[in-house]
C-alpha positions in Angstrom: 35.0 -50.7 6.4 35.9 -48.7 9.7 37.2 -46.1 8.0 33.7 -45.6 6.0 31.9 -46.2 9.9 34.1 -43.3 11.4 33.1 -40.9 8.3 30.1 -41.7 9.1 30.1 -40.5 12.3 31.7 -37.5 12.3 29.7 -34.7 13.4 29.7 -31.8 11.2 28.8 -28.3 13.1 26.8 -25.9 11.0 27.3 -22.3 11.4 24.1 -20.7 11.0 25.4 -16.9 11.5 24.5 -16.1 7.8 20.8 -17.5 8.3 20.5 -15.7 11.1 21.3 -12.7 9.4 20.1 -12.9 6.3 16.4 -13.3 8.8 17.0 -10.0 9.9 18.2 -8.8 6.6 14.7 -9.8 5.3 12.4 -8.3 8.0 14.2 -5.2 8.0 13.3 -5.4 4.0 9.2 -5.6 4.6 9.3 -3.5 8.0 10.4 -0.2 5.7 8.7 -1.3 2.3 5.8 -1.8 5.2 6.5 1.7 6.2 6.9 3.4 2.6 3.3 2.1 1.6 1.8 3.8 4.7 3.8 7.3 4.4 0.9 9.3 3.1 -1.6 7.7 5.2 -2.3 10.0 8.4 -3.4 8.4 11.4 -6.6 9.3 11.7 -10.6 7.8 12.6 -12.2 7.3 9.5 -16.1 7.5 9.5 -17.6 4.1 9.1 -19.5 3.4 5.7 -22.7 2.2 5.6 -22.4 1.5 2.0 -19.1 0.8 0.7 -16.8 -0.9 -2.1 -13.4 -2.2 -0.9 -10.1 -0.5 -2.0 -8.4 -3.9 -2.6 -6.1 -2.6 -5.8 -6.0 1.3 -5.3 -3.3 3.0 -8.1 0.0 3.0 -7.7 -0.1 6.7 -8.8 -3.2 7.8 -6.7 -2.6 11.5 -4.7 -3.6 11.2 -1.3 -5.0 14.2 0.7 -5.5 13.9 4.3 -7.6 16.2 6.4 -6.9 16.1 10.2 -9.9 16.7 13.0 -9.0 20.3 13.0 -9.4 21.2 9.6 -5.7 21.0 8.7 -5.0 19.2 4.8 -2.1 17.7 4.8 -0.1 15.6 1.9 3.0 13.7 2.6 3.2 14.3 5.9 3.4 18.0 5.3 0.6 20.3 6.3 -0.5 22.9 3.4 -3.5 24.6 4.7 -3.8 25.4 8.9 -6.8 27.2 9.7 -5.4 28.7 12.2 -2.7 30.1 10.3 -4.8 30.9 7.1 -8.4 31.5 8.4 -11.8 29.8 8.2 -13.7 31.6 6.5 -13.4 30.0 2.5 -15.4 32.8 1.1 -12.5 34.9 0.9 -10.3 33.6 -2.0 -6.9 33.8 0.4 -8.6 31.0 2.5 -8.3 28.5 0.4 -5.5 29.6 -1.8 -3.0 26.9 0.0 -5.2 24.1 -0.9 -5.3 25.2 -4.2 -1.8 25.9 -4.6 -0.8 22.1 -3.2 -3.9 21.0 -5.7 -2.1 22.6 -8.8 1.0 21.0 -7.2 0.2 17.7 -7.6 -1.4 18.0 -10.8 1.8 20.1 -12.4 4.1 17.2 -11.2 2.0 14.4 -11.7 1.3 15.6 -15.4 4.9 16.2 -15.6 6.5 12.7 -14.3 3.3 11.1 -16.6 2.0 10.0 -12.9 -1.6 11.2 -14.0 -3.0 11.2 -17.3 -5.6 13.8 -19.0 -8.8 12.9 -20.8 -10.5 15.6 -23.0 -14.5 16.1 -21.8 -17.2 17.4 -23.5 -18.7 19.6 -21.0 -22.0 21.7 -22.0 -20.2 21.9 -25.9 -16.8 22.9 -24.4 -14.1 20.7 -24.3 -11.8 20.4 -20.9 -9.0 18.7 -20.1 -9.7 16.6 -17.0 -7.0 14.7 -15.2 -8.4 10.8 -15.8 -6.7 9.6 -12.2 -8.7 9.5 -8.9 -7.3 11.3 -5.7 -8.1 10.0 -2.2 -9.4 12.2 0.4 -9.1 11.2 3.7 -10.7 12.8 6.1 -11.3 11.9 10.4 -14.7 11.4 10.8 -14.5 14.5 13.9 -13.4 16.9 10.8 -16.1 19.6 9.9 -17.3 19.1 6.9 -16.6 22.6 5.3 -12.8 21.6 5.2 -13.4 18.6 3.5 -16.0 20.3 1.0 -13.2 22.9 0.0 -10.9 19.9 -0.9 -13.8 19.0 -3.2 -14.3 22.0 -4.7 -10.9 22.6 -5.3 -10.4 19.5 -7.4 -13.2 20.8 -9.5 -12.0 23.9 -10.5 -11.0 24.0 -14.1 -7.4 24.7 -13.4 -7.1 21.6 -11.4 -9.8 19.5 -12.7 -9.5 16.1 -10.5 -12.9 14.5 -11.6 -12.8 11.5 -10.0 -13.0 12.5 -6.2 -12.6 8.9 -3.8 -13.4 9.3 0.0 -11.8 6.9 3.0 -14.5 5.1 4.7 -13.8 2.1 7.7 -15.7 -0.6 7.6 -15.2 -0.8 11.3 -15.9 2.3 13.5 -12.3 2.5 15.7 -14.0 3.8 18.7 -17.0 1.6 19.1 -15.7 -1.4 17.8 -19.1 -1.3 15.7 -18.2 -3.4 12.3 -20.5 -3.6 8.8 -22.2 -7.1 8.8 -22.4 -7.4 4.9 -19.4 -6.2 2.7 -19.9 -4.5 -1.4 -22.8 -2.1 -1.2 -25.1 -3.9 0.8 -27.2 -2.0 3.6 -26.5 -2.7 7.3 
């Protein structure tokens, strides 16, 4: 029986190096999957809504165009269109002809890796293939409203054909700290 006593009272040390690293194996894991969600998103102050509907599922598949305070559109953290490099003034065709281009873009590829999908529309008797996805425009709520109006217009253009336009909205304002009191459509 002293022999069972003594095993009994061994202590047994437990090397908990491989815990410890598989802990930081882990949050090294979320902080870049954390990091590869947010890579389209620019950091910028979204207008607050006053009517709204929350984004809690948005498509896997879903372009997203971000337009800066100065007018700049930018998409994957590359800028496309600069007004100060291609001019203000969307009246002349050459204006507006990167935003086009990077439209077309991402309508060629996403057609092309079957990202997006096309509809066919009856529009006044004609029919039109319109891409059936929704692209995200994100815009800072200090950005003129002409830049983000081109966007628009450009996913409407026949050649691109984006149908379903979605715009970022805050429910909070990030300056004033002012927050929506009711949530899904209702009126502040």
């Amino acid at each position: 029986m002293s022999d069972v006593s003594k095993l009994a009272q061994q202590n047994v040390e437990m090397d908990m190096t491989p815990m410890i690293d598989c802990v930081f194996l882990l949050m090294i894991f979320f902080v870049l999957v954390i990091d590869l969600s947010q890579k389209n998103l620019e950091d910028l102050i979204l207008p607050r809504a006053v009517f709204q509907e929350p984004d809690d599922t948005p498509p896997e598949n879903r372009p997203v165009i971000n337009v800066l305070q100065n007018g700049s559109v930018v998409y994957n953290q590359k800028v496309y269109y600069d007004p100060d490099q291609h001019g203000r003034d969307f009246r002349n065709p050459n204006t507006a002809k990167p935003i086009k281009d990077l439209l077309l873009a991402i309508r060629t590829q996403g057609l092309n890796e079957k990202k997006l999908k096309l509809v066919e529309e009856d529009i006044a008797g004609k029919k039109v293939a319109l891409i059936d996805d929704p692209i995200l425009i994100r815009a800072d709520k200090w950005t003129e409203w002409n830049y983000v109006g081109e966007v628009m217009k450009q996913c409407s253009m026949p050649e691109i054909a984006f149908w379903k336009v979605e715009l970022a909205l805050s429910e909070q304002d990030k300056e004033t700290g002012e927050k929506n009191s009711k949530l899904g459509g209702q009126k502040q």
